[in-house]
C-alpha positions in Angstrom: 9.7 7.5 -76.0 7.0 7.7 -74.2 4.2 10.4 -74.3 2.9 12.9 -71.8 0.0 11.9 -70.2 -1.2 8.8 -72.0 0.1 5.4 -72.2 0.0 4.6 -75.8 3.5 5.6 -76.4 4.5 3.5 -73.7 2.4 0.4 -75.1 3.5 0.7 -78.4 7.1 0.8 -77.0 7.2 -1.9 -74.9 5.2 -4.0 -77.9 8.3 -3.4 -80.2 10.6 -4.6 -77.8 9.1 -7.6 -76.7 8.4 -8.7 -81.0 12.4 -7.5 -81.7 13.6 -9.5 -78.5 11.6 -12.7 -79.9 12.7 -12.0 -83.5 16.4 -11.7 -82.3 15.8 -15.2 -80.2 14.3 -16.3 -83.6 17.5 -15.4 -85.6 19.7 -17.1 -83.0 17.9 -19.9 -82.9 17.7 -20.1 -86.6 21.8 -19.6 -87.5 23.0 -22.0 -84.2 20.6 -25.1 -85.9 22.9 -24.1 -89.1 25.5 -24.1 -88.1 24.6 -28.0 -86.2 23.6 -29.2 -89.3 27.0 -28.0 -91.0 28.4 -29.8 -88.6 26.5 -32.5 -89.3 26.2 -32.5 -93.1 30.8 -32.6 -92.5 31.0 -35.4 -90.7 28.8 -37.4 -92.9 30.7 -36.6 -95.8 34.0 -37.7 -93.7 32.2 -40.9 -93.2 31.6 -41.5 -96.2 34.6 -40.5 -98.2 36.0 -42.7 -95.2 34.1 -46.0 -96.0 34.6 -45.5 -100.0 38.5 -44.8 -99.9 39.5 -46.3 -96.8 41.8 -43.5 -96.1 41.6 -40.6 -93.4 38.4 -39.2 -95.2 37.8 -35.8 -96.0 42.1 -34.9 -95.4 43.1 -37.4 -98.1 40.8 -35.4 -100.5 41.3 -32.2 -99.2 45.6 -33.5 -99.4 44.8 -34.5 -103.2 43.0 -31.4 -103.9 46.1 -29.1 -102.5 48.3 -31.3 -105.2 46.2 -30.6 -107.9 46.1 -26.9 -107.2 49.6 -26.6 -106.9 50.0 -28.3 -110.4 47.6 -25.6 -112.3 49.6 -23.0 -110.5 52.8 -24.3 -111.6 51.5 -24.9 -115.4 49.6 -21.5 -115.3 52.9 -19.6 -113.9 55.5 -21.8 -116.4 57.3 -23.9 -113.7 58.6 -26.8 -113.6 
């Protein structure tokens, strides 16, 4: 990419990979602190579905949820 006989192809170059390297550092940076705070944001709803029911937390809901779908899908399709 660069040019013949001058270094402004060169400059411009290496500038554009230094500012997409940082960016892509950025990006990582950005999605792994998501991804921690998902984490986070999970087990603080298992604690407190925990504390409220007293049960296994966020399984007993996701347990009662699973019954509840399989009763729409057995009223929606006609079984008994």
């Amino acid at each position: 990419m660069c040019m013949k006989d001058t270094n402004e192809g060169c400059v411009l170059a290496e500038r554009m990979a230094k500012v997409e390297t940082k960016q892509n550092f950025v990006i990582v940076v950005m999605v792994m602190m998501f991804v921690a705070l998902a984490v986070i944001a999970f087990k603080l709803l298992n604690t407190q579905i925990y504390l409220l029911t007293g049960d296994c937390g966020l399984r007993s809901v996701t347990d009662a949820t699973r019954s509840d779908a399989q009763t729409v899908h057995n009223a929606t399709h006609g079984k008994k």
